[in-house]
N, C-alpha and C positions, 0 to 999 in steps of 0.2 A: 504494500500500500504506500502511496505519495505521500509525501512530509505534507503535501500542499489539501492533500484529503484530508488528512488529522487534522490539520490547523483549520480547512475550512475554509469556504471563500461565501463571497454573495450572504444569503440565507443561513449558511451555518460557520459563517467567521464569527472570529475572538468578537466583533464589535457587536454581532448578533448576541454571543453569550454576555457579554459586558451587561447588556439590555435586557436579558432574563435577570441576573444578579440584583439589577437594581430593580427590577420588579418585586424582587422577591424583599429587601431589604422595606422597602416600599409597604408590603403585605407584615412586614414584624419581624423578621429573620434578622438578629441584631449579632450573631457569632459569625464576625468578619473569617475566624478561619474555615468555618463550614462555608461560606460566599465564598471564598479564593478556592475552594476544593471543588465547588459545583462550575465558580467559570473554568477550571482550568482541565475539566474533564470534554472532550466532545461528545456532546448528547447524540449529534445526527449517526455516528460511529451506530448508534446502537438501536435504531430503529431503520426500517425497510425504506430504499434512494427513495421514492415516490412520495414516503412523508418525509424526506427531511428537510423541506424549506418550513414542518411546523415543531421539527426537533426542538425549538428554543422557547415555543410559547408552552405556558403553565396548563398545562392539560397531562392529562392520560394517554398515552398513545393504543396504539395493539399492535402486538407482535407475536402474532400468529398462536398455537396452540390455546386457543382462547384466552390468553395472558395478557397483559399491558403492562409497560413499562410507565410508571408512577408519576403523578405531576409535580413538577421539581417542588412546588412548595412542601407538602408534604415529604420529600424527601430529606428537603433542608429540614424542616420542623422538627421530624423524627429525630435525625443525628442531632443535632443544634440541644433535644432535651435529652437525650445520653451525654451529652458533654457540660452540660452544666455544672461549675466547677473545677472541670478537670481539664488537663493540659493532652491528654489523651485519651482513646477511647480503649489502649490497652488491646488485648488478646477477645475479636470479635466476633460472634458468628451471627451469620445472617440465613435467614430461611428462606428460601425462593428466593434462586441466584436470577432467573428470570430472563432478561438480556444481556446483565452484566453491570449492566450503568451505575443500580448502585452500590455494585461489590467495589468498582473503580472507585466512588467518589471515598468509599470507607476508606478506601487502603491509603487515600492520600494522607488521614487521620489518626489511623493505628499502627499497633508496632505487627500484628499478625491481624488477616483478617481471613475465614474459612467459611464460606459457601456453600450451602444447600439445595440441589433443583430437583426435584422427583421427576421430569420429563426429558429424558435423554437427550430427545434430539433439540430443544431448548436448550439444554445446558453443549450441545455440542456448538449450538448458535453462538452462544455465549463466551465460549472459550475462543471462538472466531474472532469475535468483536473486540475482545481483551488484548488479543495478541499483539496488533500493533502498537500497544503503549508501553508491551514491555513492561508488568508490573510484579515486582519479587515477593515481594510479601503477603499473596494474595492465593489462596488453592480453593478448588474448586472439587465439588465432592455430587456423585450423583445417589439422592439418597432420599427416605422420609424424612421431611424438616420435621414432624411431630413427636421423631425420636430423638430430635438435638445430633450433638454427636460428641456422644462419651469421649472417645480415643482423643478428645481435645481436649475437652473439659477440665478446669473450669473457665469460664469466660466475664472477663471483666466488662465486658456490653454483649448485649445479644441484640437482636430488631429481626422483626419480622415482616416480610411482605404480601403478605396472606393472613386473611381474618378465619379466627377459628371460631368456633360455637366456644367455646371454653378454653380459657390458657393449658395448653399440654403439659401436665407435671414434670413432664422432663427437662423441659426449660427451664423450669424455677430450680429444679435440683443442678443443672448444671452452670447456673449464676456464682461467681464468685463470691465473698463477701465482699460488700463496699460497689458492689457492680450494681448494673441497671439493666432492665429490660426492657424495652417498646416493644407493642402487637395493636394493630385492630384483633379487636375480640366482638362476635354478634355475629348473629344472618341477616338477619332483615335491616333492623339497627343496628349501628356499627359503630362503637369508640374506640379510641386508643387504651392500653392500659399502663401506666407507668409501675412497674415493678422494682424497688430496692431490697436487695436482700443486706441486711443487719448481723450482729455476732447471735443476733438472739432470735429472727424472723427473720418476715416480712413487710414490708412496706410498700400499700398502692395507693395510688391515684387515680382516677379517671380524668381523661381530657379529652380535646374535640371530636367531635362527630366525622367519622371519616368512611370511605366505601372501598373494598378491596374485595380481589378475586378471593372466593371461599380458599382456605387449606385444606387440601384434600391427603387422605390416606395413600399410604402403598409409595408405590413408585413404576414408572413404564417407561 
């Protein structure tokens, strides 16, 4: 792939991402290093040529396997309340690698970040998309996100990109102490769930109203 691909011209140049960042900042996203992590990733990299002159506006896209790749705000939002406070996001995993975009923007933020996709040929997509940016810190794994993944465990953030009917016990047991968790949780109705796990607990939160692809079982 062309250096001039990755960086983008027209519709998905640096000046097009410049212009989502400040949209976003605009909308309440006040952790300038999650904004430098989202302009400095190429979004259009990771959705299908045909949409990428809407790569940069704040929406949801689709990328095939009835999946969507997440509207930046909610992207930012997500990471932005896992780092509040901290200087890093630490050792992270993510559930529904999806098209990659936001296993990229993590990896700009953590010291290890490990990815989970249950749909093969999505996460083969995926490892596509990644490849040109060259990112070391970043594995990718094809597996049920609803079983976490022990062999890593523990993890100082977790986020999930799939709403489940119920947080998966697994997840909570494989949070570090002093770590954080984001998920949409709900079917119908959908909020985030902010999870801290403590020496002694747990600790949640509910926050905004949000709409995500269900989390489904298995893996294919």
């Amino acid at each position: 792939m062309t250096a001039a691909k990755t960086r983008g011209i027209g519709f998905t140049s640096q000046r097009t991402r410049d212009r989502m960042v400040e949209r976003l900042r605009e909308k309440g996203v006040r952790d300038e290093v999650v904004l430098a992590a989202m302009g400095g990733v190429p979004r259009h990299l990771f959705v299908d040529e045909a949409l990428a002159s809407r790569a940069y506006e704040d929406t949801a896209l689709p990328i095939g396997f009835e999946q969507t790749i997440s509207q930046p705000f909610v992207v930012a939002f997500m990471i932005s309340t896992l780092r509040q406070g901290k200087d890093s996001l630490g050792k992270v995993l993510e559930i529904g690698t999806g098209c990659g975009y936001q296993a990229a923007v993590l990896a700009q933020l953590a010291k290890e970040v490990y990815s989970i996709e249950r749909i093969s040929g999505l996460l083969d997509r995926a490892r596509a998309n990644l490849r040109p940016l060259r990112i070391g810190n970043l594995r990718l794994t094809h597996g049920d996100g609803s079983d976490g993944l022990v062999t890593a465990a523990p993890f100082d953030s977790i986020i999930s990109a799939a709403a489940a009917a119920e947080l998966p016990p697994a997840l909570k047991s494989q949070l570090a102490v002093g770590g954080r968790l984001i998920a949409p949780i709900g079917v119908r109705d959908q909020a985030l769930l902010l999870v801290e796990r403590t020496a002694t607990g747990f600790n949640e939160q509910w926050l905004d109203a949000v709409r995500f692809v269900p989390l489904r079982a298995g893996k294919q």
